[in-house]
Biopython code that builds the backbone (N, CA, C, O; Angstrom):
import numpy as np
from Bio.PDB.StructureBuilder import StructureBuilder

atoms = [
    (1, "UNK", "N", (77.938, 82.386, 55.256)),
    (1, "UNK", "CA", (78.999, 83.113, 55.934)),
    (1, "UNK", "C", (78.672, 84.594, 55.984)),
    (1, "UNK", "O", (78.332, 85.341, 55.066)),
    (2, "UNK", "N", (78.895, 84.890, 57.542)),
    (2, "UNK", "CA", (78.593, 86.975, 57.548)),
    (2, "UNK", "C", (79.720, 87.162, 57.310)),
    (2, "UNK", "O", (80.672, 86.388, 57.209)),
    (3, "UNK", "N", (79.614, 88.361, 57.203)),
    (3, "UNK", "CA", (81.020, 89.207, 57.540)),
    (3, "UNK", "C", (81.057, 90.027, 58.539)),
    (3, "UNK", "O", (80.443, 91.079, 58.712)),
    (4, "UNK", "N", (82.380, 89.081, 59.677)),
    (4, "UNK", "CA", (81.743, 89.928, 60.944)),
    (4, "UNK", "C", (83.412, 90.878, 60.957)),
    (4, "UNK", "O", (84.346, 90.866, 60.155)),
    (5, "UNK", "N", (83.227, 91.518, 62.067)),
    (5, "UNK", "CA", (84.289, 92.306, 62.193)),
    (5, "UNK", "C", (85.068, 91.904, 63.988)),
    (5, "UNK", "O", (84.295, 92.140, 64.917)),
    (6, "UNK", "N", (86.200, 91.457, 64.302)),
    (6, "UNK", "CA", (86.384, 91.211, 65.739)),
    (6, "UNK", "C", (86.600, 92.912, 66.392)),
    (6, "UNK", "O", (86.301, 93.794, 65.588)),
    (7, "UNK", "N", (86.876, 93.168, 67.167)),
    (7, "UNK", "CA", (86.710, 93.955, 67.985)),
    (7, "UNK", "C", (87.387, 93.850, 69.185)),
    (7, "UNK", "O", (87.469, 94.822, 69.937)),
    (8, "UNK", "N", (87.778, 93.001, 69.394)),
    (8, "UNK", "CA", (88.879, 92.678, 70.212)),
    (8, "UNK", "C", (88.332, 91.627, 71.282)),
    (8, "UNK", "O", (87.175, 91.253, 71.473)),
    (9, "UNK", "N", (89.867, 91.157, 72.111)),
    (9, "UNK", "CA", (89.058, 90.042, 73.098)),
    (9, "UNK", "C", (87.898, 89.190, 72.654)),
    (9, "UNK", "O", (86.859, 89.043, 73.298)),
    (10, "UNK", "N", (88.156, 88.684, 71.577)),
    (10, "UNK", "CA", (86.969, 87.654, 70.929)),
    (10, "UNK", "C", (85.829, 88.074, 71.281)),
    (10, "UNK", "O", (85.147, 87.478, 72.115)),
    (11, "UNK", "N", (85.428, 89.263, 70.638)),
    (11, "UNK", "CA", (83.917, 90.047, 70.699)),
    (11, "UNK", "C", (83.954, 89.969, 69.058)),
    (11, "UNK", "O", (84.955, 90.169, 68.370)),
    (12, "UNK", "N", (83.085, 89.746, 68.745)),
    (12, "UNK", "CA", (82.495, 89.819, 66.949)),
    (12, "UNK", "C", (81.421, 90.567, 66.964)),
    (12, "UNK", "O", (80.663, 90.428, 67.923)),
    (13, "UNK", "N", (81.121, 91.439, 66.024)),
    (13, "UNK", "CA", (79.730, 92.053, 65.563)),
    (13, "UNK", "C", (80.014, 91.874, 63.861)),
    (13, "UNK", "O", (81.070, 92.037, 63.249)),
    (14, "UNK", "N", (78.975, 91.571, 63.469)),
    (14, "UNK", "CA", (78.436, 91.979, 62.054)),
    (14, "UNK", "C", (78.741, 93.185, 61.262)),
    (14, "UNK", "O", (78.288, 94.297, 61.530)),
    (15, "UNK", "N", (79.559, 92.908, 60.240)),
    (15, "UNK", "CA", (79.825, 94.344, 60.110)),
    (15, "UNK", "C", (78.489, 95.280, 59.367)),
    (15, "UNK", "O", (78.471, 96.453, 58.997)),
    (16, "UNK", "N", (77.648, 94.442, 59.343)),
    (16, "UNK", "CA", (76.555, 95.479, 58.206)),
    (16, "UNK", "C", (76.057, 96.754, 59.492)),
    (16, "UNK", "O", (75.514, 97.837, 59.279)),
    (17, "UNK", "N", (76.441, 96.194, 60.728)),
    (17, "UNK", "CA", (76.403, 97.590, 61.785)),
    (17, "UNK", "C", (76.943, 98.991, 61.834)),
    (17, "UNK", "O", (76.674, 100.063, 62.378)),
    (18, "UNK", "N", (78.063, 98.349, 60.796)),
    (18, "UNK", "CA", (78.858, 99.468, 60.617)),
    (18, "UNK", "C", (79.447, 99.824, 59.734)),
    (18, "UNK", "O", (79.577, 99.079, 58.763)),
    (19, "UNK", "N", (80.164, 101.431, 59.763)),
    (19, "UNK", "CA", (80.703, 101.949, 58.127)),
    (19, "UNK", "C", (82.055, 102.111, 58.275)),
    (19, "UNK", "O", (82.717, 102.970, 58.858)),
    (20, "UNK", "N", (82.373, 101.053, 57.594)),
    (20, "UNK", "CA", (84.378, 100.835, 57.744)),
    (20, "UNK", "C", (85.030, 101.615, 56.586)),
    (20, "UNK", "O", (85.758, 100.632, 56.454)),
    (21, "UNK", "N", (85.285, 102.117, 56.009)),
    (21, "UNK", "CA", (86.730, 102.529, 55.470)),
    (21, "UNK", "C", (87.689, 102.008, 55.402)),
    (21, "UNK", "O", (88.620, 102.665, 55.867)),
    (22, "UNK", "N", (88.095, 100.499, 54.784)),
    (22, "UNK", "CA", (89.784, 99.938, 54.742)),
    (22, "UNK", "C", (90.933, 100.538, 54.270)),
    (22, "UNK", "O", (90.718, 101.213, 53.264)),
    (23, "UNK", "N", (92.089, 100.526, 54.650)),
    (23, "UNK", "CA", (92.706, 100.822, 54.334)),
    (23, "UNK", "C", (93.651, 99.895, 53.231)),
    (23, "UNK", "O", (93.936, 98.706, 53.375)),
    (24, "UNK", "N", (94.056, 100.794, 52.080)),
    (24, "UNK", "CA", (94.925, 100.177, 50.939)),
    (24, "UNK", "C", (96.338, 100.248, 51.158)),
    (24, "UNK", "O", (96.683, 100.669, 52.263)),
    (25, "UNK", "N", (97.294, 99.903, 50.281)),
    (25, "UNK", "CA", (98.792, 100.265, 50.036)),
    (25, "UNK", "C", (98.428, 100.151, 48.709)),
    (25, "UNK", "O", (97.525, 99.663, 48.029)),
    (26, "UNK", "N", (99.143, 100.588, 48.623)),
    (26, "UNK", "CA", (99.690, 101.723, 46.355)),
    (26, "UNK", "C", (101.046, 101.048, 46.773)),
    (26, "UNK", "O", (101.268, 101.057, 47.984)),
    (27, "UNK", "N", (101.853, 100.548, 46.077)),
    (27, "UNK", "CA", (102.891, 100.676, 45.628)),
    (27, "UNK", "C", (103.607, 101.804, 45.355)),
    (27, "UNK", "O", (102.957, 102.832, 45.168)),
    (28, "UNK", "N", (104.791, 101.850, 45.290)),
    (28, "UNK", "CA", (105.820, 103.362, 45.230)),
    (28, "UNK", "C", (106.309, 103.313, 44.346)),
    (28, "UNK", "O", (106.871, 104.351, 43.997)),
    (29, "UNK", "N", (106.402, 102.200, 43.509)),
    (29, "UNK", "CA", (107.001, 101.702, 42.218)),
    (29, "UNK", "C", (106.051, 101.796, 41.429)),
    (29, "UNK", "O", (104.864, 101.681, 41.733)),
    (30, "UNK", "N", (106.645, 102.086, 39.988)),
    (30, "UNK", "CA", (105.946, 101.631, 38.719)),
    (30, "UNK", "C", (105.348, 100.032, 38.516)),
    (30, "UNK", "O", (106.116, 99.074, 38.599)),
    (31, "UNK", "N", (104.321, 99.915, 38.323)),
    (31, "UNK", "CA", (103.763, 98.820, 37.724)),
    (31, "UNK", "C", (104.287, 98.056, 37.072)),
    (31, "UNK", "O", (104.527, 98.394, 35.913)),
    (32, "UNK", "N", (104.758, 96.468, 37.611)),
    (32, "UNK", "CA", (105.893, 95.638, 36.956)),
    (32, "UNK", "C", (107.318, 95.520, 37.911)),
    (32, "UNK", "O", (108.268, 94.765, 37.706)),
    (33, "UNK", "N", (107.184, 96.328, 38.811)),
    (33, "UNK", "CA", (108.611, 96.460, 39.850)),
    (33, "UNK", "C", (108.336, 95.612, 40.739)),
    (33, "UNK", "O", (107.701, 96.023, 41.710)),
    (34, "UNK", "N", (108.708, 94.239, 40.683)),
    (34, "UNK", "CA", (108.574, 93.312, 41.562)),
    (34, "UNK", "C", (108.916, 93.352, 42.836)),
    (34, "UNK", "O", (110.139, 93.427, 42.949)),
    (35, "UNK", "N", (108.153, 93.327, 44.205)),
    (35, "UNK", "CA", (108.171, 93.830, 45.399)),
    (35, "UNK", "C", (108.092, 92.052, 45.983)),
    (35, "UNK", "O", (107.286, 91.181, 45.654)),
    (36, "UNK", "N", (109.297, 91.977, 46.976)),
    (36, "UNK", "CA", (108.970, 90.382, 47.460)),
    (36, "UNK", "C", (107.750, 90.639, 48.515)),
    (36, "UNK", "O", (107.273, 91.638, 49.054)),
    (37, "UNK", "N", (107.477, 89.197, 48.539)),
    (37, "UNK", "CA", (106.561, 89.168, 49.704)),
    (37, "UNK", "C", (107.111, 87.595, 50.153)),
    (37, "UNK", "O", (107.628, 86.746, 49.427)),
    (38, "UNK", "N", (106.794, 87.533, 51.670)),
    (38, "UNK", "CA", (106.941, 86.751, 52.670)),
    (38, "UNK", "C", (105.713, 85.808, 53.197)),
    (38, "UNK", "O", (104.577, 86.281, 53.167)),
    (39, "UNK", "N", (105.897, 84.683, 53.604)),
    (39, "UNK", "CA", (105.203, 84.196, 54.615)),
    (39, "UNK", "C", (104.785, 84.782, 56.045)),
    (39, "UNK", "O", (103.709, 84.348, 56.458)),
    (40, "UNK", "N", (105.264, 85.440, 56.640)),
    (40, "UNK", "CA", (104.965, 86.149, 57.827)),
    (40, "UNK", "C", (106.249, 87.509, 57.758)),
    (40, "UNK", "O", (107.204, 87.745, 57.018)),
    (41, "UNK", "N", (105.651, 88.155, 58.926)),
    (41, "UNK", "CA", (106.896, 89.217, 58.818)),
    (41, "UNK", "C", (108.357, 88.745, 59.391)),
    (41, "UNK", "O", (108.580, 88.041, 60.376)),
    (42, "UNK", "N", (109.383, 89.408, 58.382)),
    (42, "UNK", "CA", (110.703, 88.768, 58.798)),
    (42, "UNK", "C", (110.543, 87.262, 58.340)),
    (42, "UNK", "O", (111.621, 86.689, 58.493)),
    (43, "UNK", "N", (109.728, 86.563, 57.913)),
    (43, "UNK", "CA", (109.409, 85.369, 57.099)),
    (43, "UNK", "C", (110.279, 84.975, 55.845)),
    (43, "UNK", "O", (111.184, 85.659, 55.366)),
    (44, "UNK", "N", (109.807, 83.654, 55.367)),
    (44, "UNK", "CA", (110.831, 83.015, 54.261)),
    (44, "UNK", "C", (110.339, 83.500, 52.659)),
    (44, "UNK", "O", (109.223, 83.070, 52.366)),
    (45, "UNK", "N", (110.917, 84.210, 51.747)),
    (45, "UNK", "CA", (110.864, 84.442, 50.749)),
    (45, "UNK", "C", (109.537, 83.507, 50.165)),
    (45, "UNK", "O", (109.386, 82.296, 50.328)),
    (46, "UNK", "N", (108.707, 84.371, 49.499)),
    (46, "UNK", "CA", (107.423, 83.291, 49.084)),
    (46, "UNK", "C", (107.538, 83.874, 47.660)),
    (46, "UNK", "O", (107.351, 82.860, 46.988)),
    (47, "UNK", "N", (107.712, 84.784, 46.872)),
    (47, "UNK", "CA", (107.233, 85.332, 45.313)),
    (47, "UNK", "C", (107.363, 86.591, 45.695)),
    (47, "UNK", "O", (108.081, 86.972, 46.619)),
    (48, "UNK", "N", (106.450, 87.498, 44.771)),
    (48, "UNK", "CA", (106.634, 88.891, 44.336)),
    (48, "UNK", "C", (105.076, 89.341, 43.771)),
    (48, "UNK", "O", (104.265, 88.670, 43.133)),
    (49, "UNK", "N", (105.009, 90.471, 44.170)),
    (49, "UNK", "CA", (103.995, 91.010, 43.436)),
    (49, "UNK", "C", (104.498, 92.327, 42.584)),
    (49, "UNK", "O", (105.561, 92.833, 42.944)),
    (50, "UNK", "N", (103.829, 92.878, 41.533)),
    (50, "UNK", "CA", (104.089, 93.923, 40.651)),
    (50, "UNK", "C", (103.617, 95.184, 41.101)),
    (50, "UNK", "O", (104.108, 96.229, 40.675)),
    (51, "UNK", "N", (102.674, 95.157, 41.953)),
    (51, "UNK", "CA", (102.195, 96.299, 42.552)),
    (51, "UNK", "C", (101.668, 97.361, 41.370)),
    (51, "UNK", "O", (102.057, 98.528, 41.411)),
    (52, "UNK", "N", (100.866, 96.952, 40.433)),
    (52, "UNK", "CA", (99.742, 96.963, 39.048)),
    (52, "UNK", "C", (98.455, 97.868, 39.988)),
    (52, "UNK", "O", (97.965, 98.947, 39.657)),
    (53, "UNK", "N", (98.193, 97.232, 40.950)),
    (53, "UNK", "CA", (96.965, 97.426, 42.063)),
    (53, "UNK", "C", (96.751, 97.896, 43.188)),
    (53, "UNK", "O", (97.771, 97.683, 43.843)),
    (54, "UNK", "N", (95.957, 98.455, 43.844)),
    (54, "UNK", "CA", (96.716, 98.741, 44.941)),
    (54, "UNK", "C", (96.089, 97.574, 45.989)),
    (54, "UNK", "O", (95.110, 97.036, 45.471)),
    (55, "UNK", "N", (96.430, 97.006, 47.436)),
    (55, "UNK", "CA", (96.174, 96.034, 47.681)),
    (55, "UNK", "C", (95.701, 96.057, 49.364)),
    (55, "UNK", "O", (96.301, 96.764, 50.174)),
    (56, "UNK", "N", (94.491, 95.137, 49.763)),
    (56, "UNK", "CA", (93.516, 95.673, 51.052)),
    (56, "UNK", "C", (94.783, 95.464, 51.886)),
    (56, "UNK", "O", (95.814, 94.987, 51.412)),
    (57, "UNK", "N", (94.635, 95.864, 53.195)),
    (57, "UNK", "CA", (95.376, 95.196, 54.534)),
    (57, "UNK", "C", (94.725, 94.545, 55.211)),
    (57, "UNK", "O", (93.613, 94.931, 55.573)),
    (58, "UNK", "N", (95.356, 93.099, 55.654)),
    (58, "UNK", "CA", (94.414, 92.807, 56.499)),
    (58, "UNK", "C", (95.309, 92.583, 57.990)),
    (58, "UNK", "O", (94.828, 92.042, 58.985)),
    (59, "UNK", "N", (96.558, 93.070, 57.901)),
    (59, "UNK", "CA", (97.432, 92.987, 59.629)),
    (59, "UNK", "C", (98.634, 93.798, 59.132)),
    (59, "UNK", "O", (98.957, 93.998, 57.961)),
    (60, "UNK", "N", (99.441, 94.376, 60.646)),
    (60, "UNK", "CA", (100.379, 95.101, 60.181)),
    (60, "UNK", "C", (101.238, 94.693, 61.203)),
    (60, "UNK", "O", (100.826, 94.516, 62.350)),
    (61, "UNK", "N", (102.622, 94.499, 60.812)),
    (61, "UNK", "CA", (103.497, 93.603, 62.181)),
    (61, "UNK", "C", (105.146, 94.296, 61.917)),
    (61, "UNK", "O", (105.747, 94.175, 60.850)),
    (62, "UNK", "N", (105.340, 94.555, 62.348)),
    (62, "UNK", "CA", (107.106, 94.737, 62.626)),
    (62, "UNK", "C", (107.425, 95.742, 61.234)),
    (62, "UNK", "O", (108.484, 95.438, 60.684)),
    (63, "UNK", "N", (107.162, 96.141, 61.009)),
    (63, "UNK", "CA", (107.057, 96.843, 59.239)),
    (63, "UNK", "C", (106.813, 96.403, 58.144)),
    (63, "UNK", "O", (107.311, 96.618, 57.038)),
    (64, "UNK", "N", (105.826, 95.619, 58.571)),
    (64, "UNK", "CA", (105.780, 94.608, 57.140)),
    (64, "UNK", "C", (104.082, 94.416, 57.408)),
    (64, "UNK", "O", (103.655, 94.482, 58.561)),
    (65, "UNK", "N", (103.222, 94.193, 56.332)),
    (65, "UNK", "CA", (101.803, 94.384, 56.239)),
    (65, "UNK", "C", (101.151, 92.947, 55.475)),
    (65, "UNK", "O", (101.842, 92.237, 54.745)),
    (66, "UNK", "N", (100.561, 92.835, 55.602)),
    (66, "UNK", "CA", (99.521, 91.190, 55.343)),
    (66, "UNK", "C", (98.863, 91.963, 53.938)),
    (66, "UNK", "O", (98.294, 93.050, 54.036)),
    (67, "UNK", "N", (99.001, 91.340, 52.798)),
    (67, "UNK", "CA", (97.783, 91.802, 52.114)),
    (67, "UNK", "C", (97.298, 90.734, 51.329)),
    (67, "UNK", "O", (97.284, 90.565, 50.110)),
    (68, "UNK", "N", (96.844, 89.940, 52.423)),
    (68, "UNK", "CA", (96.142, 88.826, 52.221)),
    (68, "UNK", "C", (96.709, 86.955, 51.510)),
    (68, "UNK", "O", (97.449, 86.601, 50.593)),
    (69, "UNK", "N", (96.007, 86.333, 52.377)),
    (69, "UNK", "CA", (96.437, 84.797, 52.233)),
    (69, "UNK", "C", (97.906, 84.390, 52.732)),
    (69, "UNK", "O", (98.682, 83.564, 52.253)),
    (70, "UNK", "N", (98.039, 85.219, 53.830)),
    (70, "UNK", "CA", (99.106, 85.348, 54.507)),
    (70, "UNK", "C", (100.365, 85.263, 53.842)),
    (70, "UNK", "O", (101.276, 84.439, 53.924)),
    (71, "UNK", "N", (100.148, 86.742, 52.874)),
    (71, "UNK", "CA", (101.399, 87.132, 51.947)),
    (71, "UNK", "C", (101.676, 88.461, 52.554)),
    (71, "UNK", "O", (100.905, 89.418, 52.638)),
    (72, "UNK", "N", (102.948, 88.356, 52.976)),
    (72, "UNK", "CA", (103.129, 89.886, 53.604)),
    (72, "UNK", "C", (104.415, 90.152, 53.226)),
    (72, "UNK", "O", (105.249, 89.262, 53.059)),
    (73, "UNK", "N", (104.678, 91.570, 53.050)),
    (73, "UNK", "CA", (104.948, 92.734, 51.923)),
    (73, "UNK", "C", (105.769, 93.819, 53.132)),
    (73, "UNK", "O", (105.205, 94.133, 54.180)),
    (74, "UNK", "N", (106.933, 94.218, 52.827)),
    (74, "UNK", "CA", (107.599, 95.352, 53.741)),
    (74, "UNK", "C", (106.659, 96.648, 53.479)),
    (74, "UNK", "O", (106.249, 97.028, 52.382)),
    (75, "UNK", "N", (106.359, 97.368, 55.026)),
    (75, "UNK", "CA", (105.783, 98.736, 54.595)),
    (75, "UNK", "C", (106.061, 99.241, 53.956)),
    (75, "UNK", "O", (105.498, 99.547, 52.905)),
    (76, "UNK", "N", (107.433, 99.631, 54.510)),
    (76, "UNK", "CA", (108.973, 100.812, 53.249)),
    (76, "UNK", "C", (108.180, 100.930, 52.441)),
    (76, "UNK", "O", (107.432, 101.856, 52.753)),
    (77, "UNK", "N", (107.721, 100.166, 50.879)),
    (77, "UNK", "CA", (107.147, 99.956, 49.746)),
    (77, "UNK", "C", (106.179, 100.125, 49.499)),
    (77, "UNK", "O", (105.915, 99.713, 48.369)),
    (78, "UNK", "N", (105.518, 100.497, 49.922)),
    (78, "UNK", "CA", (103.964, 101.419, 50.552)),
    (78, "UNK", "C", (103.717, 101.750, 50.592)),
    (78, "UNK", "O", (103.747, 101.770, 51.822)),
    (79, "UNK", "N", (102.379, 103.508, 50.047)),
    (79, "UNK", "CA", (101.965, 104.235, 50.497)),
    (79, "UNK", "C", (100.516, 103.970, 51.137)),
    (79, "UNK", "O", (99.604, 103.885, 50.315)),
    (80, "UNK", "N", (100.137, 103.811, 52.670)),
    (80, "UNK", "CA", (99.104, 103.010, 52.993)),
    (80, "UNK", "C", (98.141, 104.604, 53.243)),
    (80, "UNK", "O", (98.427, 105.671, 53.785)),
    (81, "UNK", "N", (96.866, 104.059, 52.510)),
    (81, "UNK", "CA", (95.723, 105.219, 52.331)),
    (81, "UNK", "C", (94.116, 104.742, 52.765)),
    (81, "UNK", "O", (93.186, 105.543, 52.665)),
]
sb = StructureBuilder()
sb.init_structure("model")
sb.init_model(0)
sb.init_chain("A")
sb.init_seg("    ")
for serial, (resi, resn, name, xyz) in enumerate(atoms, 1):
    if name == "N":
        sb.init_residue(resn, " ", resi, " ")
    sb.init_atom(name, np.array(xyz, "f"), 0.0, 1.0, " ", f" {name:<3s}", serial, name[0])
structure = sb.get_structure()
């Protein structure tokens, strides 16, 4: 498996072409302040994270952000860097 990057309109390149910078979210809370997270945005209650870490993005939709395995998290709660 590469790691490619889409680009839009189902164009893929490889990312070793290029120098990405991801972007994180930090939490706004102390470590241990349970932040829900969702199945999709506006989605059905799935758990909580503590926000201990700060955590990649991988989509951002209606104010609410993916940070991975399609667990998504309200921006509000967020400082994205």
């Amino acid at each position: 498996n590469e790691n490619m990057l889409c680009l839009g309109w189902e164009a893929w390149a490889k990312e070793e072409h290029f120098e990405v910078e991801w972007f994180h979210a930090y939490s706004k809370y102390p470590a241990g302040y349970g932040i829900n997270t969702y199945d999709g945005p506006n989605g059905k209650y799935k758990g909580n994270v503590d926000g201990s870490y700060p955590y990649g993005i991988f989509a951002r939709k209606d104010g609410y952000i993916d940070i991975g395995q399609n667990t998504w998290v309200k921006e509000e709660h967020f400082n994205i860097r």
